[in-house]
N, C-alpha and C positions, 0 to 999 in steps of 0.2 A: 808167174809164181802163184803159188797157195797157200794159205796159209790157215792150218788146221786148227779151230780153237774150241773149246766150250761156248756154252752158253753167252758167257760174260763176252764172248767176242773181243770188242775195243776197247772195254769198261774195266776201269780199277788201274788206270795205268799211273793217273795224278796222285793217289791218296796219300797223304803222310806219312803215313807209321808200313804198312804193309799192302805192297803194291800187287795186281793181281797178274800172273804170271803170263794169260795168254792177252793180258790191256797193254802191260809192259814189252813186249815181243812187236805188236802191232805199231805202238805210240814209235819205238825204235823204229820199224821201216817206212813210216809215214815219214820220221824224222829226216831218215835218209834221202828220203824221195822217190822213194821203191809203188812201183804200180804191183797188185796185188788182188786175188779171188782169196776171201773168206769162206770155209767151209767150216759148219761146225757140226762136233759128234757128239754125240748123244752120252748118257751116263753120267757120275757124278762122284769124284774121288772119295767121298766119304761114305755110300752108299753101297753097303753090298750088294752086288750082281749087277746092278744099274747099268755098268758097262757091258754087261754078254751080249755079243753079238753086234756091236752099236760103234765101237769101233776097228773092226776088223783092217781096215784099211792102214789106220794106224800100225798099226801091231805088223803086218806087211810089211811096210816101210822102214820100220826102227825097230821090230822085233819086243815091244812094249807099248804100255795104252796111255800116258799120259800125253798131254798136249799141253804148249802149243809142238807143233811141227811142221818146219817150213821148208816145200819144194821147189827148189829153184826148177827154170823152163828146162833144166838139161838131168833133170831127176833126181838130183842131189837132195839127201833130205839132211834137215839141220832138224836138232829135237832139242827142245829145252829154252826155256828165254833165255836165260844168260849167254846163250851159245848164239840164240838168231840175235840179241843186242850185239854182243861181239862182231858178228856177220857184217850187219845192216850197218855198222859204226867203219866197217873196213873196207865194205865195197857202197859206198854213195854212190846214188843214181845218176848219169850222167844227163 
C-alpha cells in the first residue's frame, strides 16, 4: 500500500482541537496494523499554483489534487481521511 501525503506526512494526527488530515489517515493505519510506503507531494492547499505539476499522480488516481490518498496493493485508491479512517477501521491487518 501507499499512502500519498503532504508534507506533515505523520504529524498532527494527536492534536486537540484540529487534527491534520494526512497525520490522521496515517495514525488510523498504523492503528490498524496496516504495512505501508509514504510518498509525499509537493504543493500547499493554501498557496496558489504551488500545486502545478507537483501532483499530477494524484489527480490520475482520484481526478483531484488533494491528499492524503490511499492505494491499496490491487489499485484501489481511497482519497480523503475520513474515508481511509473508515477503511483502515474496517479491514485490520491480519
Amino acid at each position: 500500500m501507499k499512502l500519498y501525503t503532504c508534507a506533515g506526512q505523520k504529524h498532527g494526527a494527536s492534536t486537540p482541537v484540529i487534527q491534520h488530515p494526512c497525520g490522521r489517515a496515517a495514525k488510523a493505519l498504523d492503528d490498524a496494523g496496516h504495512r505501508y510506503e509514504i510518498d509525499v507531494v509537493g504543493g500547499f492547499k493554501r498557496v496558489p499554483f504551488s500545486r502545478r505539476g507537483r501532483r499530477h499522480e494524484i489527480v490520475a488516481l482520484t481526478g483531484q489534487e488533494d491528499v492524503p490518498v490511499l492505494v491499496l496493493d490491487d489499485g484501489t485508491a481511497v482519497a480523503g481521511s475520513q474515508r481511509i479512517v473508515d477503511w483502515a477501521k474496517a479491514n485490520i491487518a491480519a
